[in-house]
C-alpha positions in Angstrom: 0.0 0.0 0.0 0.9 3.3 0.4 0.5 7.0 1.4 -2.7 8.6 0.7 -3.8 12.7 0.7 -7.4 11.3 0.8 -9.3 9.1 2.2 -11.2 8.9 -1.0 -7.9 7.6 -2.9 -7.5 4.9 -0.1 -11.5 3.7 -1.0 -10.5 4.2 -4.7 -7.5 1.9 -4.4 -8.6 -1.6 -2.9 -11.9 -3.7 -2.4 -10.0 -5.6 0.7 -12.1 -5.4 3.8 -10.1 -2.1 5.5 -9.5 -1.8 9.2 -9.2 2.3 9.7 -7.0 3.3 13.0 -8.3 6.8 13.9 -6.2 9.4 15.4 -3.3 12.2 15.6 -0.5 9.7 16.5 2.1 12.5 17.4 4.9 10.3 18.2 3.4 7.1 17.5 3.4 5.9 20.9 3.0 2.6 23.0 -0.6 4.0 23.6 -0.6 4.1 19.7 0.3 1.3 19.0 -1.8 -0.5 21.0 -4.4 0.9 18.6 -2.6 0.3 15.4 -1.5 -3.4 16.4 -5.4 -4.3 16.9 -6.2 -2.9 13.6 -3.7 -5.3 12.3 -4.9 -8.1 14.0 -8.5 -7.6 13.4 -7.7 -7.1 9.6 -5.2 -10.8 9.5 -8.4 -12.1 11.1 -10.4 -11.0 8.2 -8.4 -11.1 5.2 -8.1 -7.4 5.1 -5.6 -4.5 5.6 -4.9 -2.4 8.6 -5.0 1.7 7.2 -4.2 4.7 9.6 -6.4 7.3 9.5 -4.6 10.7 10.6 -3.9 14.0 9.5 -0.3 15.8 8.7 -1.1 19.3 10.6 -2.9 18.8 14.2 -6.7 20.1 14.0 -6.2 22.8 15.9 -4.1 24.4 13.4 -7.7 24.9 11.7 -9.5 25.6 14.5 -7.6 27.1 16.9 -4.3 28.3 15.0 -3.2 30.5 18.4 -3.3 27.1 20.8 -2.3 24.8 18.4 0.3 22.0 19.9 4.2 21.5 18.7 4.3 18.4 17.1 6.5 15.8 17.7 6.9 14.3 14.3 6.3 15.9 11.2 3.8 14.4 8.6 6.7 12.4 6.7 8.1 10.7 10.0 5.5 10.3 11.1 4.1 8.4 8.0 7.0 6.4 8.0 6.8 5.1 11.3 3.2 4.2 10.9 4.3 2.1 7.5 7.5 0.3 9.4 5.1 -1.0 12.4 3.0 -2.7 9.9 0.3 -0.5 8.8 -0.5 -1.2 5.0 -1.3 2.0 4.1 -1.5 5.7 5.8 -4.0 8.3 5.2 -3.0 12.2 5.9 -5.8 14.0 5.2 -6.1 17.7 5.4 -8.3 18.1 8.5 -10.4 21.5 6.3 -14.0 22.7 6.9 -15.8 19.8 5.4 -14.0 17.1 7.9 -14.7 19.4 10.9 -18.5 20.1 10.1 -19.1 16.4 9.9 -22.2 15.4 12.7 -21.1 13.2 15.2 -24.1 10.8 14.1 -23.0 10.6 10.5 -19.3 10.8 11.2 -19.2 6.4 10.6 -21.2 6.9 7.4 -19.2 10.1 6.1 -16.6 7.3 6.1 -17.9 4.3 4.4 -18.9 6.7 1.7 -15.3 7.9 0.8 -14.5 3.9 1.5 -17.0 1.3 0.7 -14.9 -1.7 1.6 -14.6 -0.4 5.2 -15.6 -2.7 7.7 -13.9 -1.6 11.3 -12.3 1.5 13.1 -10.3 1.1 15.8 -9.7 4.0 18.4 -8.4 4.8 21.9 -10.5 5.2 24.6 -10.1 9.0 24.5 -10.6 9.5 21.1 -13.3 12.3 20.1 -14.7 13.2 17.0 -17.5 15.1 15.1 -18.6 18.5 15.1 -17.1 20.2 18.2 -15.4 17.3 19.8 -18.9 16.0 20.7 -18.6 12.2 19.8 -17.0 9.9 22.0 -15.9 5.9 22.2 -19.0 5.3 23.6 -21.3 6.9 20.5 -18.5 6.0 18.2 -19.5 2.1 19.1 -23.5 3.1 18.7 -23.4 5.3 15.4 -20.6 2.1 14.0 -23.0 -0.5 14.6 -25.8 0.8 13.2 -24.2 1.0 10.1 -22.4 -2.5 10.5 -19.1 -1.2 11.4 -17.2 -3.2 14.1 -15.5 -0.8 16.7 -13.2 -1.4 18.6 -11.7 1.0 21.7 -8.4 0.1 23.1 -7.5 1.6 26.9 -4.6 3.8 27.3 -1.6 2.5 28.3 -0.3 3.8 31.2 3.2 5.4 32.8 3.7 6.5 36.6 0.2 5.7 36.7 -1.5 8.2 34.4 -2.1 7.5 30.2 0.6 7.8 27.8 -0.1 10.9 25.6 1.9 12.8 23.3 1.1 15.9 25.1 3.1 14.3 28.6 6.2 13.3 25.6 6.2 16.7 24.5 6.9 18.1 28.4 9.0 15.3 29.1 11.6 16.1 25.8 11.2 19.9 26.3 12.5 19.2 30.3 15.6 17.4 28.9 13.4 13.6 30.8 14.9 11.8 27.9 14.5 8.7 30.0 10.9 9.2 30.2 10.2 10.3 26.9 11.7 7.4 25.3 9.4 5.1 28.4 6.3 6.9 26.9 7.2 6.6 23.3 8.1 2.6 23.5 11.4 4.0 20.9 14.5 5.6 21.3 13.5 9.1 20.8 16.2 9.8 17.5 17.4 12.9 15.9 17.9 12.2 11.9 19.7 14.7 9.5 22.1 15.4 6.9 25.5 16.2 8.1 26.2 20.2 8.0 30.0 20.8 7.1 31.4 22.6 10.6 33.7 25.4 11.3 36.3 22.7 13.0 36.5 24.1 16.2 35.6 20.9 18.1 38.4 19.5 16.1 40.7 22.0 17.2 39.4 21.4 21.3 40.8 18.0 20.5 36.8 16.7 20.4 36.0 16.6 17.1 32.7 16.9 16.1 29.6 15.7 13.7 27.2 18.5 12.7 23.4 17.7 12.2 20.9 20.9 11.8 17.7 19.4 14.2 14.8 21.9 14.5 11.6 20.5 15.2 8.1 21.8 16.5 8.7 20.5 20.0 12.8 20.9 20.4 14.5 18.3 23.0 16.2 20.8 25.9 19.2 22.7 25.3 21.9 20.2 26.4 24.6 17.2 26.6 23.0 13.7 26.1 24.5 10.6 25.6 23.0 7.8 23.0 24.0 5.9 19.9 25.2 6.9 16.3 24.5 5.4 13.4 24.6 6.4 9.3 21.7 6.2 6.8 22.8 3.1 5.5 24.4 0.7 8.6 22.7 -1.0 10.9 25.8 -0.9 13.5 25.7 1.8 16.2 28.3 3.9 18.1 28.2 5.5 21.3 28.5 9.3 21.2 28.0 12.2 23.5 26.5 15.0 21.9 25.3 18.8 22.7 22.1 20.0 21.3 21.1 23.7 21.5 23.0 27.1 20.3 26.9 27.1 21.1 26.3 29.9 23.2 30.3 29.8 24.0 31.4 29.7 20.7 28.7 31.3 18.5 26.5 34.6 19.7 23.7 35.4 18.7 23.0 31.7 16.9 19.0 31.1 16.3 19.2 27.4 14.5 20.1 24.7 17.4 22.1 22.3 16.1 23.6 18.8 17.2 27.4 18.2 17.4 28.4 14.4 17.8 31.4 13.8 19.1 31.6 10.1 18.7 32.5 7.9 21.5 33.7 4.6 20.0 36.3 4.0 17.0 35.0 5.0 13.7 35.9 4.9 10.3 37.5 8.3 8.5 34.6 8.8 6.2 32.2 8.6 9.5 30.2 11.9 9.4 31.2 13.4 6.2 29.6 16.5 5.0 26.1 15.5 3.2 25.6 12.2 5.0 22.5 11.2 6.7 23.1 10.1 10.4 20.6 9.1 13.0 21.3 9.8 16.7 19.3 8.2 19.8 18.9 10.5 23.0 19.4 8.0 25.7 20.7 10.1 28.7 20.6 13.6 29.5 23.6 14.4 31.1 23.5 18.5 31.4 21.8 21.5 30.2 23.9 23.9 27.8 25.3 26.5 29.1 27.2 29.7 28.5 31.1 29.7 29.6 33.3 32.3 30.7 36.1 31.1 28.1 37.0 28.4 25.6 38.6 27.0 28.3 36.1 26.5 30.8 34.2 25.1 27.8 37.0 22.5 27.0 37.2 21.4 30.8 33.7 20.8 31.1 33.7 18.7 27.9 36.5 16.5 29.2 33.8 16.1 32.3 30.9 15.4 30.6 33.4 12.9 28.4 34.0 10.9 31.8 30.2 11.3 32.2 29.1 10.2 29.4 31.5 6.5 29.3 30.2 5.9 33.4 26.1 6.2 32.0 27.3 4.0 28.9 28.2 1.3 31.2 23.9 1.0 32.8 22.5 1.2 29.3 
């Protein structure tokens, strides 16, 4: 399968009984995944295919532009992490004026018109829908059956007691709890780019560096982590310690944050080069960045976070 704009190109493209996952999936998290991997299962049961439904801007971007949410993934991750958990198809529709004045009542029957061959939804448990938020799992079930729609409504899963949501992940990154965002998310939480060609200073502090421009909607903190390396096209990993935020120090007045890699293990020469893609996991987070008095103090504190950095390694 593949990725769809519309949900009428989905209904257009296959007469395979489809199982429809509903919802935002910012992050794709263990609570969505629950919901995804019971779409799947319901459609092997079936002989049909498991479809996300979702859309690539949140819908308060529509409704409520000044209280919309930073998003964790954009639409193209997140697309491609719905498609490598085993979805067979993802649908990123444009939530617009037509979508958000759908009835609660007819929402189940707006969708079976745009897809004929759909024969369940699956959902979390707080999942809403309909004109004004007004439908719940509860009608969702009642308006699915009465047009022969199975429904299913997964429970959240849970983490220090309270639901996984990607509004908790979102708190959690921006207050440098790498820990517990990567808990929540059931992934390592990873930063992917293409390697920016550096001035060389890290070289020249005898810590050379690896330069990847990272600047999403919801930013990890400003800081030092520690996690694993890898390029576009290994499957091997190396440990690295890495700073994430401005180079206050170094560079005034910077307004892009960038990641610099300094890798931890042996690596070949051509590790890193210029134009590159590299993905790096956040695993630990070892300091917020900070400002220093001189190059020196910055160097000193590099060599500590170095020492850092190879103790954590040792409990991952």
């Amino acid at each position: 399968m593949e990725v769809f704009t519309s949900i009428e190109d989905l209904g257009r493209s296959t007469d395979q009984p489809v199982y429809l996952a509903l919802g935002m999936f910012d992050g794709v998290h263990r609570g969505h995944e629950a919901v995804l991997h019971q779409a799947q299962q319901s459609a092997r049961e079936n002989g049909g295919i498991a479809v996300a439904f979702t859309f690539p801007e949140h819908p308060a971007s529509y409704l409520r532009p000044e209280e919309k949410p930073s998003l964790l993934m954009n639409k193209d991750e997140k697309a491609k992490r719905l498609l490598e958990i085993g979805m067979e198809g993802v649908v990123l529709r444009t939530f617009d004026r037509e979508f958000a004045d759908v009835q609660a009542r007819h929402f189940a029957s707006f969708l079976i018109a745009r897809v004929p061959s759909l024969t369940g939804l699956c959902v979390g448990q707080n999942f809403r829908f309909g004109k004004g938020r007004t439908g719940n799992d509860t009608a969702l079930k009642e308006y699915g059956e009465e047009v022969g729609l199975s429904v299913d409504v997964i429970k959240s899963e849970l983490f220090s007691s309270l639901p996984v949501s990607s509004s908790r992940i979102r708190e959690a990154l921006m207050a440098g709890k790498v820990s517990d965002v990567n808990d929540m998310l059931g992934w390592k939480y990873t930063i992917s780019g293409e390697v920016l060609k550096g001035k060389g200073m890290g070289k020249e502090f005898g810590f050379p560096t690896i330069n990847i421009p990272w600047c999403p909607e919801a930013r990890p903190a400003y800081g030092v982590y520690l996690g694993r390396v890898k390029n576009g096209s290994s499957e091997e990993t190396k440990y690295a310690v890495a700073n994430y935020g401005l180079r206050p120090t170094v560079e005034e007045g910077a307004t892009q944050p960038l990641l610099e890699v300094h890798v931890l293990d042996p690596i070949e020469e051509e590790f890193g080069s210029a134009g590159q893609q590299l993905s790096m996991t956040l695993e630990s987070f070892l300091r917020p960045e900070q400002k220093f008095d001189s190059v020196d103090k910055l160097k000193s504190q590099i060599e500590y976070d170095l020492l850092k950095a190879e103790d954590c390694r040792t409990r991952l």
